[in-house]
N, C-alpha and C positions, 0 to 999 in steps of 0.2 A: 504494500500500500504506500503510497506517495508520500511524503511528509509534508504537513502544511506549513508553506511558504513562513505564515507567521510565527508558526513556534519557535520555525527555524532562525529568523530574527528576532524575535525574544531573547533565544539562549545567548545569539554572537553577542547582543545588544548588553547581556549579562554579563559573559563572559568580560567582554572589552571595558565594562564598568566596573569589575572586582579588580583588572589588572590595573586600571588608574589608580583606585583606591586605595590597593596595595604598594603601587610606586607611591603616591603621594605621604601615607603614613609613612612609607621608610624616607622619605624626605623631611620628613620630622624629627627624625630620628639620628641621621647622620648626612654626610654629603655625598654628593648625588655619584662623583666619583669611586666610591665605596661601596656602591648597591648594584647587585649583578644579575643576573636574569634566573637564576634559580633563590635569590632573596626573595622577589616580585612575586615567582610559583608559588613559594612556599605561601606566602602573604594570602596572595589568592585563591588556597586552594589547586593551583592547576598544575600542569606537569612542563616541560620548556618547550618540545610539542607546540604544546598547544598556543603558548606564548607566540612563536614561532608564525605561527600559524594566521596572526593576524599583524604582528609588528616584527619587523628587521632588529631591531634594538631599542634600547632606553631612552635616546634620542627621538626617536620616534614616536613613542609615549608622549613625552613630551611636547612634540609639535602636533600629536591631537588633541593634549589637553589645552594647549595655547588658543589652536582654531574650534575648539568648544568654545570655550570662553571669547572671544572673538566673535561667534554667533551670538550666543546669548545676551552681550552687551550690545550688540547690534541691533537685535530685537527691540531691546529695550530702550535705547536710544530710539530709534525711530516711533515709540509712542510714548513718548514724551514730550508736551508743550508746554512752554516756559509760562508762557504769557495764564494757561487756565491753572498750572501748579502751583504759582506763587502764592497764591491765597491758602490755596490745599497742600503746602508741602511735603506732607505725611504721601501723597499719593507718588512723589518719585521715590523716596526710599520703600517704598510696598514695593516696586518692581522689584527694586534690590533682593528686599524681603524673601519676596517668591524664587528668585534664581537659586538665593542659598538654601530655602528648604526644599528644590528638587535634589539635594543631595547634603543634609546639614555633615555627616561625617568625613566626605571627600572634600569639602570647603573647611572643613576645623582643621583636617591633615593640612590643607594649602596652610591655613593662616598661620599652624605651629612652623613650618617649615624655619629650618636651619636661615638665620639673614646673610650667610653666604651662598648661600642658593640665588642664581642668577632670577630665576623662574619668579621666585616674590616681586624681584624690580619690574620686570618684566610685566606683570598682573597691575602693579601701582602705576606704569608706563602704558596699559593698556585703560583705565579708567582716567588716567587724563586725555588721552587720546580724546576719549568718548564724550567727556563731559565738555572738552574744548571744543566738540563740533556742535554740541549744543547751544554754548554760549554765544559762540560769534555770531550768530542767527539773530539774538538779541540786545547783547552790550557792546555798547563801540568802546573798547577799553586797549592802551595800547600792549603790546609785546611784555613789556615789563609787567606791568600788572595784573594782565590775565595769568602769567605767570606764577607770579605771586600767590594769587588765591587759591587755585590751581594744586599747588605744592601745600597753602595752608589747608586747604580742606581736604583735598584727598589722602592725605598723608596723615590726618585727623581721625575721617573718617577709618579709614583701615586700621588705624590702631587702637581705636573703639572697637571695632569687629572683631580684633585679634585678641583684644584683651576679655570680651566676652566666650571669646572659644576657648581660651586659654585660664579661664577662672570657673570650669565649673558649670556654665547656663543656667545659674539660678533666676536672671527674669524672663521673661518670656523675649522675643529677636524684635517681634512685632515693639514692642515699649521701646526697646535698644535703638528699633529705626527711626520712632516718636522722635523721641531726646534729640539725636544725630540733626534732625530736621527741621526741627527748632533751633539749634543751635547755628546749622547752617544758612537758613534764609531770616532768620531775627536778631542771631546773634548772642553776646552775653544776656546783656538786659532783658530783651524779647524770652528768652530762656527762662529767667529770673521770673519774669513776670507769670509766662506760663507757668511755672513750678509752684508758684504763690496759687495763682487759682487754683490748680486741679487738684490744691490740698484743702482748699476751703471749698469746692464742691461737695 
């Protein structure tokens, strides 16, 4: 009997998402030059076969978890409007939100990742990317200072995110995005402010 096409994409769709998983957690763990394709196996579950079977080497892990994440923020970027978000800023960190929990354990392996791992710069060089094409859309701001912000907020944001994966998850991502987005579009004060009301609701 034939096997159905989808099962059969199910499993590769498995397989090839325990082998990230397992690269990403030993990227946690040590550097990247130190973890070899039967680490990955054992990680995963699988045999080198089968490793084999969909990636050439570690490098190549690599450059599909790159162009995941390369789609994903792409997605996201393109429904995202400045102009209807700025009132609602919670609704661009919700995008966020939803990327990290199609996978919250493969994203906590990213964020622990050793900071001599190129792949961290890489991901923080990919979300200014992202955010800079959103911006020039709306603020005429020169070189220098798009910069600026650029480096102040993403480099904020991520070590909010990192320091939540990295302590445990005792609040909920969703609250984590709140705070992030308040802080980002109102600032200290605006923050300040928020945090006095939602205590006196």
């Amino acid at each position: 009997m034939p096997k159905n096409p989808r099962t059969v994409d199910r499993r590769i769709l498995k397989t090839k998402r325990a082998i990230k998983t397992a690269f990403a957690k030993l990227l946690s763990e040590k550097d990247i030059n130190d973890i070899t394709i039967s680490d990955i196996a054992a990680y995963a579950d699988i045999n080198r076969k089968t490793f084999y079977n969909y990636y050439s080497g570690i490098y190549e892990v690599v450059d599909e978890i790159e162009n995941d994440l390369v789609d994903k923020f792409d997605e996201m970027v393109t429904e995202i409007d400045l102009r209807k978000n700025v009132n609602s800023p919670y609704m661009v960190f919700e995008k966020i939100t939803a990327v990290i929990n199609t996978d919250p354990d493969f994203f906590g392996y990213l964020m622990n990742m050793n900071d001599n791992v190129s792949l961290m710069t890489k991901l923080v060089d990919l979300l200014k990317d992202k955010t800079r094409s959103i911006l020039v859309r709306y603020l005429d701001l020169s070189n220098e200072r798009m910069e600026l912000m650029l480096e102040y907020t993403i480099t904020g944001i991520v070590a909010v995110y990192r320091n939540w994966f990295n302590t445990g998850r005792s609040r909920p991502i969703e609250a984590i995005s709140v705070d992030i987005s308040e802080l980002c579009f109102k600032g200290i004060n605006g923050f300040l402010d928020f945090d006095v009301r939602a205590a006196t609701t």
